[in-house]
KOLNU-240998 format. One line per field, with one value per residue (C-alpha): residue number from 1; x negated, y negated, z negated. Coordinates in Angstrom, 2 decimals. Layout:
N
n (NUM_...) $
px (X_...) $
py (Y_...) $
pz (Z_...) $
END
This chain:
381
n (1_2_3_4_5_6_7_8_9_10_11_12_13_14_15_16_17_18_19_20_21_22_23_24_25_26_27_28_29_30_31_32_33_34_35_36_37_38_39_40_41_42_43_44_45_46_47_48_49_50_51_52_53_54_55_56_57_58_59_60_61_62_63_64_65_66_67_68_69_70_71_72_73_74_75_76_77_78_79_80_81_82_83_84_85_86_87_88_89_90_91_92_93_94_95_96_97_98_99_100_101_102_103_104_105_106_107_108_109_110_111_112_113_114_115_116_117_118_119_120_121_122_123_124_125_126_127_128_129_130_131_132_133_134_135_136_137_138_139_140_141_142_143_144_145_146_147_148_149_150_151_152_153_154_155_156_157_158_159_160_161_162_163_164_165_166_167_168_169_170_171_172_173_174_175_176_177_178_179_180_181_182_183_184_185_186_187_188_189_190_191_192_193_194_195_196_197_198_199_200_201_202_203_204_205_206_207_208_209_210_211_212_213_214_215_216_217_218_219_220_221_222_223_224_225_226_227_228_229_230_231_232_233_234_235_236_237_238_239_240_241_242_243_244_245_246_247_248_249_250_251_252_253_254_255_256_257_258_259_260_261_262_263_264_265_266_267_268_269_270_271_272_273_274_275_276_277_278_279_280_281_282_283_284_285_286_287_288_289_290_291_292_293_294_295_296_297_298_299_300_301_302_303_304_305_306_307_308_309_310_311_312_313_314_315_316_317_318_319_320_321_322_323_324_325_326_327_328_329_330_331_332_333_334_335_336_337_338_339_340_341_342_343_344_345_346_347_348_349_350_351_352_353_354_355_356_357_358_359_360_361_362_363_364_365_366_367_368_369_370_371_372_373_374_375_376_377_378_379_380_381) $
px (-45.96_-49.13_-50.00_-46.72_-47.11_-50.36_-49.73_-46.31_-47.85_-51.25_-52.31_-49.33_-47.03_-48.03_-47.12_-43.72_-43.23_-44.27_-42.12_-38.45_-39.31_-37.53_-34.00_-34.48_-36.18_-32.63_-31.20_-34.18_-34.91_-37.58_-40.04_-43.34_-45.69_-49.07_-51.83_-55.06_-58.40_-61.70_-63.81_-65.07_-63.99_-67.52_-67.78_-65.73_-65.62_-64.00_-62.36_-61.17_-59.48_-57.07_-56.39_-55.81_-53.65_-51.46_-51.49_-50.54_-47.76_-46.72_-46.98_-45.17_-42.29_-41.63_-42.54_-40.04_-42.66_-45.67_-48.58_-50.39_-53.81_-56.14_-59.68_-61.87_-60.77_-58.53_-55.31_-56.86_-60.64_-61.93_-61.91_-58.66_-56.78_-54.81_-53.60_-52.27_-50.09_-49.07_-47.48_-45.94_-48.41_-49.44_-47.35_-49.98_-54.21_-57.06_-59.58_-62.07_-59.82_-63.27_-63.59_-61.13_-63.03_-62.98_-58.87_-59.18_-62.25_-59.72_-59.81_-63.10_-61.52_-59.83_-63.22_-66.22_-67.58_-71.27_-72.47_-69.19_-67.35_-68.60_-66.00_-64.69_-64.08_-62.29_-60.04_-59.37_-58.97_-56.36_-54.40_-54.81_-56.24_-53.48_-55.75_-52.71_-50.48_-52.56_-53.97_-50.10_-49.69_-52.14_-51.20_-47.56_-48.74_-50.17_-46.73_-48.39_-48.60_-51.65_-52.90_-56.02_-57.23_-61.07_-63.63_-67.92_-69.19_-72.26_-73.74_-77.57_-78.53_-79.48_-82.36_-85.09_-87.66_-89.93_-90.67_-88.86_-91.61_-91.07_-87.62_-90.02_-89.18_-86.11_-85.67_-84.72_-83.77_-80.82_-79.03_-75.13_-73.52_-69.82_-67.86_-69.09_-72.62_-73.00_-72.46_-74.57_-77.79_-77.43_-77.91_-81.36_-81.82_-80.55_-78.83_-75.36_-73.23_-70.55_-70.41_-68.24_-70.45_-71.07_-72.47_-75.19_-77.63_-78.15_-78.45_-81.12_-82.60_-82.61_-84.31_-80.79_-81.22_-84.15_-81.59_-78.66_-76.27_-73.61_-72.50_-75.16_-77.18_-74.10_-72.76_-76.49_-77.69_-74.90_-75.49_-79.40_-80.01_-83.48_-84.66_-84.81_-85.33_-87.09_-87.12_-84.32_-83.34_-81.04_-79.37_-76.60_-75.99_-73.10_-71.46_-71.27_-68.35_-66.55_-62.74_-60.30_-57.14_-54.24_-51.83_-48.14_-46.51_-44.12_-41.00_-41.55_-42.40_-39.33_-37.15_-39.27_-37.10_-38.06_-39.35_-41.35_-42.92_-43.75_-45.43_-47.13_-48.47_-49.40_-51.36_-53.18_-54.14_-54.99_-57.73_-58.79_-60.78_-61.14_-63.31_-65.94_-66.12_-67.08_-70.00_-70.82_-71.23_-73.01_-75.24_-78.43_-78.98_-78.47_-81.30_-83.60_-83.17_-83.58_-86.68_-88.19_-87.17_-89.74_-87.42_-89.15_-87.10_-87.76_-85.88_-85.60_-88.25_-86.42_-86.96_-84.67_-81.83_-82.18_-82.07_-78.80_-77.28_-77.40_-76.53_-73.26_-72.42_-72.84_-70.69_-68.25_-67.68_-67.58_-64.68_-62.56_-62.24_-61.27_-59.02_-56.08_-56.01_-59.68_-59.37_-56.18_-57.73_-61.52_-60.14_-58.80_-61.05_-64.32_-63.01_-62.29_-65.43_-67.13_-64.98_-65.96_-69.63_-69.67_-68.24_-70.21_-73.18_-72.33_-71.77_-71.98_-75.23_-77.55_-76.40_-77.10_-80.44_-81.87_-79.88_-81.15_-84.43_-85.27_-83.38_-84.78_-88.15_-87.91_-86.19_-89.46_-91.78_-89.80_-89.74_-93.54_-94.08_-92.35_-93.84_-97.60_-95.82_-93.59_-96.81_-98.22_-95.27_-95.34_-99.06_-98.69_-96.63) $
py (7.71_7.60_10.71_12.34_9.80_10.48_13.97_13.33_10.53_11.60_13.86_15.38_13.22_10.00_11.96_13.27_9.53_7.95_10.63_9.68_5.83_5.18_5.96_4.38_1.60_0.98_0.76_-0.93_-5.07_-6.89_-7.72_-9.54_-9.97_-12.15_-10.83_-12.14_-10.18_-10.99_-9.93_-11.87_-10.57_-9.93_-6.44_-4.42_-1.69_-4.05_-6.28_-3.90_-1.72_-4.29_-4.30_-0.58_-0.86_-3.25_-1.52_1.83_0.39_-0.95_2.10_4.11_1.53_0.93_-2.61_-3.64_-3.92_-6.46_-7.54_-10.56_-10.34_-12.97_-13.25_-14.47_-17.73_-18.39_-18.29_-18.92_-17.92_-14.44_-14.01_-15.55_-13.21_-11.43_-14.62_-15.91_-12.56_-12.38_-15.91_-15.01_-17.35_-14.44_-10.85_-8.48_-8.67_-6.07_-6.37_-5.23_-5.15_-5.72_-9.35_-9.60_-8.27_-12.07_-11.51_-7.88_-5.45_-2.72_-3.87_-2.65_1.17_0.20_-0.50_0.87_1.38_1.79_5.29_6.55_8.45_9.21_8.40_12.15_12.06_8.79_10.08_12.82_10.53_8.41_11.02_14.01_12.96_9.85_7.13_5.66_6.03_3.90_1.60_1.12_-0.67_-2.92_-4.03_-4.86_-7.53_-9.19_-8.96_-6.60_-2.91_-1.36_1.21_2.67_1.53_2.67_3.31_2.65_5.41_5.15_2.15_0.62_-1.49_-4.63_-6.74_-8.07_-11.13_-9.44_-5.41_-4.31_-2.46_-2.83_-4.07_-7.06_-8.09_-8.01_-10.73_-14.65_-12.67_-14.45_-11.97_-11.78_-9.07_-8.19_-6.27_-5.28_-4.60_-8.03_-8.06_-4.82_-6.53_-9.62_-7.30_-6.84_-10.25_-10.78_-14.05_-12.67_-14.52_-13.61_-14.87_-13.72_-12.13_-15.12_-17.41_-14.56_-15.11_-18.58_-18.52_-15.91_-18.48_-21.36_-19.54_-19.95_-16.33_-13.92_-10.67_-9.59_-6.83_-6.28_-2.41_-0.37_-0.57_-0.62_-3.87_-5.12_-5.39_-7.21_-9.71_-9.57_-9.89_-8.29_-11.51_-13.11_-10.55_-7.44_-5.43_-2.89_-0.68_2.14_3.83_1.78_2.87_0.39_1.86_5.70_4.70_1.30_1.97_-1.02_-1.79_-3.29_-5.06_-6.17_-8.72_-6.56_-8.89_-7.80_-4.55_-3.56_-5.59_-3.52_-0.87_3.12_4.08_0.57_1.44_5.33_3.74_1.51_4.22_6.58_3.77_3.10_6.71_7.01_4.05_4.96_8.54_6.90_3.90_6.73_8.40_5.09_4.07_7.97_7.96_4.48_4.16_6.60_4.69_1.39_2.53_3.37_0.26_-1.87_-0.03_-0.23_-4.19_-4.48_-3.53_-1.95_0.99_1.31_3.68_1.75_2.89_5.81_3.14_0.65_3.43_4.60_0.91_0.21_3.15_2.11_-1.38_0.22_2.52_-0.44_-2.39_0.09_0.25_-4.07_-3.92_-1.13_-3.43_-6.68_-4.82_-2.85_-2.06_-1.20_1.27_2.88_3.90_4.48_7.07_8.96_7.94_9.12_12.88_13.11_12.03_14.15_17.34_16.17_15.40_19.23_20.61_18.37_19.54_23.22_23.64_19.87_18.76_22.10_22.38_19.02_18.99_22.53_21.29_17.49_18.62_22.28_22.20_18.98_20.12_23.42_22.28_19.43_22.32_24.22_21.25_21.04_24.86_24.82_22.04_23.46_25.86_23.26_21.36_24.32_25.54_21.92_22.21_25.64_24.05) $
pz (-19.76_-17.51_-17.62_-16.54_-13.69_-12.98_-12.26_-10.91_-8.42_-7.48_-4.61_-3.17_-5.06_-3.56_-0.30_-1.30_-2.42_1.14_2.37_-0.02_0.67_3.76_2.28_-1.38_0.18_1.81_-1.50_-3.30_-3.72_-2.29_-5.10_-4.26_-6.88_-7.14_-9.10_-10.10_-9.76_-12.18_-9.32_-6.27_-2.92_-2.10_-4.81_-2.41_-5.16_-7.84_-5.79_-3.25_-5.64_-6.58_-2.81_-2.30_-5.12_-3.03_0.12_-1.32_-3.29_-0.36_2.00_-0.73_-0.32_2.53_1.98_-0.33_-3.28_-2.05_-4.21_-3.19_-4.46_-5.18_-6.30_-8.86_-9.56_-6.83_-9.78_-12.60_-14.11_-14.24_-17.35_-18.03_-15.89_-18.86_-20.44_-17.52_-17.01_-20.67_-20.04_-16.66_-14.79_-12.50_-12.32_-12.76_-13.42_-12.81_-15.06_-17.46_-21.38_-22.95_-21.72_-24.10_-27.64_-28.78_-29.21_-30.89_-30.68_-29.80_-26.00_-25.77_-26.05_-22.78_-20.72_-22.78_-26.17_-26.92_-26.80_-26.24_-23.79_-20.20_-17.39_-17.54_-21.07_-21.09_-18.79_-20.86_-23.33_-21.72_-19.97_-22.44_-25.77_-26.59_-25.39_-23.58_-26.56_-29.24_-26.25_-25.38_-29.02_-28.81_-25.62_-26.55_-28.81_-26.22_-24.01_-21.33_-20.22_-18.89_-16.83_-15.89_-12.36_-11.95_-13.07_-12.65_-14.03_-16.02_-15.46_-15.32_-18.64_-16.14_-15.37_-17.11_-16.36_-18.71_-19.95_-22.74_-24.82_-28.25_-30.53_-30.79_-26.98_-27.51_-30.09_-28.66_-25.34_-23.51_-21.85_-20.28_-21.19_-21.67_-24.88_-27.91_-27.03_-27.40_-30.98_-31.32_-29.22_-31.39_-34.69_-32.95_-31.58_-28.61_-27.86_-26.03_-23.67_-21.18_-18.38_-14.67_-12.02_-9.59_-12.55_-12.93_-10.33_-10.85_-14.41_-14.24_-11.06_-13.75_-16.27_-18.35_-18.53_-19.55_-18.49_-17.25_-17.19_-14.17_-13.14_-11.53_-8.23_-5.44_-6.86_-8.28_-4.78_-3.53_-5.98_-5.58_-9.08_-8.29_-6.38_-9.83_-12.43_-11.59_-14.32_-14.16_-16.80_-17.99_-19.25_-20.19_-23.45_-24.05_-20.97_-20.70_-17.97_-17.50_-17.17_-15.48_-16.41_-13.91_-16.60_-15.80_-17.62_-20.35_-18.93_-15.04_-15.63_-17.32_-14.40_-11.90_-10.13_-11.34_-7.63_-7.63_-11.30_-10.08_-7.19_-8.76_-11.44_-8.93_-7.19_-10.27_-10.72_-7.14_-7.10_-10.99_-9.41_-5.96_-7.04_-9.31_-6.36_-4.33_-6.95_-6.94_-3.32_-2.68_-5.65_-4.60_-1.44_-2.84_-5.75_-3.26_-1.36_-4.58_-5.63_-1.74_-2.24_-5.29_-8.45_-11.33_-12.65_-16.61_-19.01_-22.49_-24.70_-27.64_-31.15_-29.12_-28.04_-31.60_-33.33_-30.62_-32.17_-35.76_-34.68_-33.01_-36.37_-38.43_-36.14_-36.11_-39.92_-39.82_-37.53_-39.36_-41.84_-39.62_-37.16_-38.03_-34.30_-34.38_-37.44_-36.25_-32.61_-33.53_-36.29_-33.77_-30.96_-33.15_-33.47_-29.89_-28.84_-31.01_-30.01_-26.27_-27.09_-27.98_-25.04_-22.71_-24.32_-23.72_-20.28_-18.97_-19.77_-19.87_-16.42_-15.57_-17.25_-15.58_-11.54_-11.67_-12.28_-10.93_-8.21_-6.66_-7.31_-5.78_-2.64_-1.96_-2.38_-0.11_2.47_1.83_2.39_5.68_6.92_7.56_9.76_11.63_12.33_14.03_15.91_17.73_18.05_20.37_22.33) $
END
């Protein structure tokens, strides 16, 4: 279902949709909606999202179909967002589906599984490889339907009071993390807890926290997380991309006129390659500013990636046999990913290794060559 709407919707479709609006809308209800946001207003990226989602659905309307979004908190808690719309308390939620591992591990296919699939692959996952198919399933039991609406990218591994140098350090560390890598970091010691974004900075402040994990150095700075922990590290290995997922209540969906559900699954589509392409675009400069403001870049040392990764096989195998959901997606889930890993591997990454290297390298000594002779030419004159 979201893929045909995804290609039916995005692009040129959401303009041949503005376009039809004006004479369905005279035949169409006026349906206003609230919906509750796990983000604070001040992660534009997150936060704002949710409100393109609203405007476009809106614009593609004519205005019949509102959503009144509201942040973090301002309904109900952030992390209770998808409970309150699978009891009709709010319409509709954006959100991350791994918040929700404590109620099925399966969620965590929705947002992010450790060392799984990049943001390109889960997208081809979703759209292509019957992600929304077996995700659709386990939403149902929970009374909601979902659709993917963003997406970080890959994201940093967070911030650290102290270095990370051995598996040693990492044992008694209190850290705030989100999904299942919290169950994989507490196979190697590390005391997990989850906490929403605007509890973070204090707790690391109070020493309530030795680390932290958010998104990646757009949002990070916002939060100035680096004022209180200044180790930073990647990569996030529990997050090769984060996907979001705007639920509806099962009920009001199916009440929702067609034109109003196209819309609103176009939107979803829309914001789900618009919001990579924000983090894509802001995160360099925001990196540079963080490491100019003191931050100490580290890249976790290769016995801890390769511990994390036994820790997330093992993990894997426990919840196969706790989670009928679990087992019936990660079957499927694990060939596609390998399938991907293959192809990515190919083409993807040899070209990303040779251009993210050589190319950067020979353009500085290019700058440097020229500049001898740019220092002279303003000399003669």
């Amino acid at each position: 279902m979201q893929r045909r709407s995804f290609l039916k919707n995005a692009g040129a479709g959401l303009a041949a949709g503005a376009v039809a609006a004006p004479a369905l809308a005279q035949t169409q209800p006026t349906v206003t909606w609230r919906m509750a946001s796990s983000f604070p207003k001040n992660l534009d990226a997150l936060f704002g999202t949710a409100e393109q989602i609203a405007r476009r659905v809106s614009e593609v309307t004519e205005g019949k179909f509102q959503i009144r979004v509201s942040a973090a908190g301002e309904l109900v808690p952030p992390l209770q967002v998808l409970d309150a719309t699978q009891a009709g308390t709010v319409d509709c939620c954006h959100t991350a589906p791994y918040y929700y591992v404590g109620k099925d591990p399966a969620f965590a296919f929705g947002t992010a599984v450790p060392f799984g699939l990049n943001a390109r692959q889960q997208n081809a996952w979703k759209y292509f490889g019957g992600g929304n198919e077996a995700m659709a399933l386990l939403y149902k039991d929970y009374g909601v339907v979902g659709f993917s609406a963003g997406n970080t990218g890959t994201q940093m591994a967070g911030w650290y009071r102290k270095e990370i140098k051995t598996l040693a350090d990492l044992k008694g560390l209190k850290m705030r993390i989100a999904g299942l890598a919290g169950q994989v970091l507490a196979k190697l010691g590390v005391v997990p807890t989850q906490i929403a974004a605007g509890e973070i900075y204090p707790s690391l402040e109070r020493g309530t926290l030795d680390a932290a994990e958010w998104v990646g150095p757009y949002d990070d700075e916002r939060l100035g997380l680096y004022k209180v922990a200044k180790y930073y590290y990647y990569p996030g290995w529990w997050e090769g991309s984060a996907e979001l997922t705007f639920f509806v209540n099962e009920k009001k969906w199916a009440e929702l006129p067609k034109h109003f559900q196209a819309a609103l699954e176009g939107a979803c589509a829309e914001a789900n390659a618009l919001m990579l392409a924000k983090y894509d675009a802001k995160n360099p400069e925001a990196l540079r500013k963080l490491i100019g403001d003191g931050a100490q870049l580290r890249a976790f040392p290769r016995p801890v990636m390769e511990a994390a990764l036994k820790a997330s096989n093992e993990l894997y195998e426990e919840l196969s046999a706790k989670s009928p959901h679990w087992k019936r997606i990660y079957t499927e889930w694990r060939k596609f990913r390998a399938e991907q890993f293959l192809w990515f591997r190919v083409a993807e990454n040899s070209y990303d290794n040779f251009a993210f290297t050589g190319v950067p390298a020979s353009e500085r000594a290019a700058d440097a060559a020229k500049a001898p002779a740019k220092a002279a030419k303003g000399t003669a004159k």
